[in-house]
N, C-alpha and C positions, 0 to 999 in steps of 0.2 A: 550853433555848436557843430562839432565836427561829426562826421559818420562813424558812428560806434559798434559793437556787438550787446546786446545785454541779456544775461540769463537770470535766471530765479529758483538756484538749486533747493532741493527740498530736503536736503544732509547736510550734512558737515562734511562726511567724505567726498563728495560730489563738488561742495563750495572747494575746499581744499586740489582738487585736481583742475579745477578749472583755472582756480585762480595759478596752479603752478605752471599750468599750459602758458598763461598769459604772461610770465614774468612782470618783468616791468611796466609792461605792456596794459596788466591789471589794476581795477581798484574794488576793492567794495563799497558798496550803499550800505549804509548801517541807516541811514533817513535822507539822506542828503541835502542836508538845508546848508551845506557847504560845499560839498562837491559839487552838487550842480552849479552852484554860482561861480565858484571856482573854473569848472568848467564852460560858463558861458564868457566870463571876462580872458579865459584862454590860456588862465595859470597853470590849469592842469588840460592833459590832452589823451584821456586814458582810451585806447581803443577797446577794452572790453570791460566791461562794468557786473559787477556780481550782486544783486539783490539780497541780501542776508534776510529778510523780514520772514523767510518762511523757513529759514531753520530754525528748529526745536532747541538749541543748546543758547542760540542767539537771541531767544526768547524767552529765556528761564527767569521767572520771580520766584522766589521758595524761601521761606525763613524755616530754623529751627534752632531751639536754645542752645544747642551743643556746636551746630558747622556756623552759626551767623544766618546772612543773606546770599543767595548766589543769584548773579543780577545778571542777565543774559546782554552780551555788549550793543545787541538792534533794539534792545525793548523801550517802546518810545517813552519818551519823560513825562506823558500824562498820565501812564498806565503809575509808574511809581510813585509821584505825588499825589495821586489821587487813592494809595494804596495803605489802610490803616495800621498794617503791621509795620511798615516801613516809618509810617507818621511819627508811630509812637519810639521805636525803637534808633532812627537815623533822621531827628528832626533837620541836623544839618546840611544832609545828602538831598534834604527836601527842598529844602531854601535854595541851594546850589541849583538843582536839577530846574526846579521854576521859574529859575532869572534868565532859561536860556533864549526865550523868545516869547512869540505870542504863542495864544492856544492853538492858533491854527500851528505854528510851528513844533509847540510841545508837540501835539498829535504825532509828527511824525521823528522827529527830533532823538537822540537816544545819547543813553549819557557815554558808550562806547566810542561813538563818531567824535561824541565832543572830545574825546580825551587825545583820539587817533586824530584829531585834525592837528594836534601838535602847539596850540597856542599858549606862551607863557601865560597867558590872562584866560586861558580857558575857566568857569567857574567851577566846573564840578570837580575837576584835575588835585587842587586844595583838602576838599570836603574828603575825597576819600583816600588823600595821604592821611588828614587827622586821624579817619577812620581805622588805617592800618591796610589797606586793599590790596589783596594780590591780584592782579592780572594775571589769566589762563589765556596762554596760546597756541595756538598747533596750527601745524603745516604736513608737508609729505614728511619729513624726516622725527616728527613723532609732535608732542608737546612741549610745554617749560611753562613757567611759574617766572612775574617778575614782580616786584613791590612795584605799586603805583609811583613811589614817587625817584623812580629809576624809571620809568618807561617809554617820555618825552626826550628825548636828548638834545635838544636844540629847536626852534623855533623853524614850524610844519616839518619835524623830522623826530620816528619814536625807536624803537628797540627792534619792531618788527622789519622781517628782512623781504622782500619782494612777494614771496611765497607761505607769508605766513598771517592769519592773522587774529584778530584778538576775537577771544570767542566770549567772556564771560569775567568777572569780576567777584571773588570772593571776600566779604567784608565778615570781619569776626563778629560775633555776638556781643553787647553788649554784656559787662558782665557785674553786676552789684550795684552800687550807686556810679553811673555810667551814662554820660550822653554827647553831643557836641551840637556847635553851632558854625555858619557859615557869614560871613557878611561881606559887603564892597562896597566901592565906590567907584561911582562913576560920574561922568560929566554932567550937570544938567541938560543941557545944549548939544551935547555931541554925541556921538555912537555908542551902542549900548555894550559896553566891552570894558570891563573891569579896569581903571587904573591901580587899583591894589585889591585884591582878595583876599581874604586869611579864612580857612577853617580851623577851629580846634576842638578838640575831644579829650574829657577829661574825666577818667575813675577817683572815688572817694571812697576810704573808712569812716566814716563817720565824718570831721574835722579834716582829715587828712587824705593829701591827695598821694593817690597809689599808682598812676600813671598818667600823663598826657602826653598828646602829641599836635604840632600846631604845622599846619602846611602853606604854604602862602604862594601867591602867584599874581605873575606882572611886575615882579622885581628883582627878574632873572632871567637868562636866556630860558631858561625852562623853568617848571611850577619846583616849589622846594620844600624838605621838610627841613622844620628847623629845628634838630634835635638837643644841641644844646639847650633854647630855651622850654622845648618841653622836660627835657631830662632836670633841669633847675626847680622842675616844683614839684617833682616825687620827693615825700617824705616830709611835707611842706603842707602847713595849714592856707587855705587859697584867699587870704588876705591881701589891701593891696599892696604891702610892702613887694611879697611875693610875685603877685602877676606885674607889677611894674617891672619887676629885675626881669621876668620873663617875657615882658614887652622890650626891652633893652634890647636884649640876646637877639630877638628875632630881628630888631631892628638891623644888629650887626652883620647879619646873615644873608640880609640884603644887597644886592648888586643894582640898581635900578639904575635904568636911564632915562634920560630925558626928551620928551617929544609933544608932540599935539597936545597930550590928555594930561600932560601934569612932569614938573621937575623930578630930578632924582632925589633931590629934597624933600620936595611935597611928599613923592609916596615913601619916603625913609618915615617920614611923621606920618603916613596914614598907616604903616605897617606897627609903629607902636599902638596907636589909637583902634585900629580893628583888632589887634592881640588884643588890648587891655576887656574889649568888648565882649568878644567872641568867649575867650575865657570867663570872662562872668556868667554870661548864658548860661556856657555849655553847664561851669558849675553847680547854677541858679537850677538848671534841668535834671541834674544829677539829684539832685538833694530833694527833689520832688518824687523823685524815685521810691 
């Protein structure tokens, strides 16, 4: 690797001025189980590196009935799957968050870096579109709020501009009969990297579903929601007539291309088949509620 600077501010204020010193110049470590490799194969060549692990905002886990989860963008993915409140109330964000590597990797690994590396097959990117996720960001010229599944814009490229970056992830509360599920697929033989992902999440009255939303990723240049087919089964008892039409939708919503890990075809048919799935869970978990 190249000669670099690295600091390990202990603010926000502090990460914030360093990284605005550094323009482009900067990145942050949120774990770096991609950056750094990134950086040893020469993709990236950032001369000053900013450690987030010891900011307090970047760290944040906290649930409450009323604001949700506020999930600090550095806090590593063993700290959250291995966290009961989260277990119970974001089974899906759990499933996502534990496919990203091994333990050694969870250890250091954070579900912020996954999002911020930018990858349409990112796993957690999905789980907390279902979810409904806003992205908290600030930089010098103040903060902003973005939906998760606005944040990626293109494949390794997101929302944040030079000087800004993502501090923290707020997921609403589940609310009534309420939960979600994540699933993929991937190669047996080949790279552990999602050829289709789908999370979805989904409220009931009893019988009746009162809201979902389904996210999907690896079948686009970036991760997607696909709101037509969640918007298709509010008002709707979650039978399969219903989740098949809302496996369709999603299907349609697909862009997918073709390469190594599987046709644009294969994953059009794996985006119906993890809809049809995912939405049974999440239901199946809703009603256990």
């Amino acid at each position: 690797m190249h000669e670099l600077n690295y600091e390990a501010p202990t603010s926000l204020d502090q990460a914030i001025s360093v990284l605005a010193a550094a323009g482009e110049n900067g990145r942050m470590l949120a774990g770096g189980t991609d950056l750094i490799i990134q950086m040893r194969a020469g993709v990236r060549q950032p001369g000053q590196v900013i450690d987030a692990k010891k900011i307090p905002e970047l760290q944040a886990l906290s649930f409450d009935a009323q604001n949700g989860l506020q999930l600090g963008a550095a806090r590593a993915c063993c700290d959250i799957i291995a966290d009961a409140t989260v277990q119970q109330h974001y089974p899906g964000l759990v499933e996502a968050a534990g496919l990203i590597g091994s333990d050694q990797i969870l250890a250091r690994a954070s579900v912020g870096g996954n999002v911020c590396n930018g990858s349409p097959a990112a796993d957690t990117t999905p789980a907390l579109i279902a979810l409904g996720a806003v992205c908290h960001i600030a930089g010098p010229n103040g903060t902003r709020e973005v939906a998760a599944e606005d944040f990626v814009t293109a494949p390794g490229q997101t929302v944040l501009a030079p000087n800004e970056l993502l501090v923290a992830f707020q997921i609403p509360a589940p609310q009534g009969q309420a939960s979600d599920c994540y699933q993929r697929f991937i190669p047996r033989n080949e790279m552990d990297i999602a050829v289709v992902g789908v999370g979805s999440c989904v409220a009931l009255d009893g019988d009746t579903c009162t809201a979902a939303r389904i996210g999907l990723g690896a079948v686009a240049a970036r991760p997607l929601l696909a709101k037509e087919a969640g918007d298709s089964l509010v008002g709707k008892t979650l039978d399969d007539a219903a989740i098949e039409a809302a496996a369709q939708l999603a299907q349609q919503a697909a862009s997918p291309i073709s390469d190594m890990r599987g046709t644009a075809e294969f994953r059009t048919h794996l985006v119906g088949v993890l809809t049809r799935r995912t939405l049974k869970e999440a239901a199946a978990r809703a009603r256990a509620r």
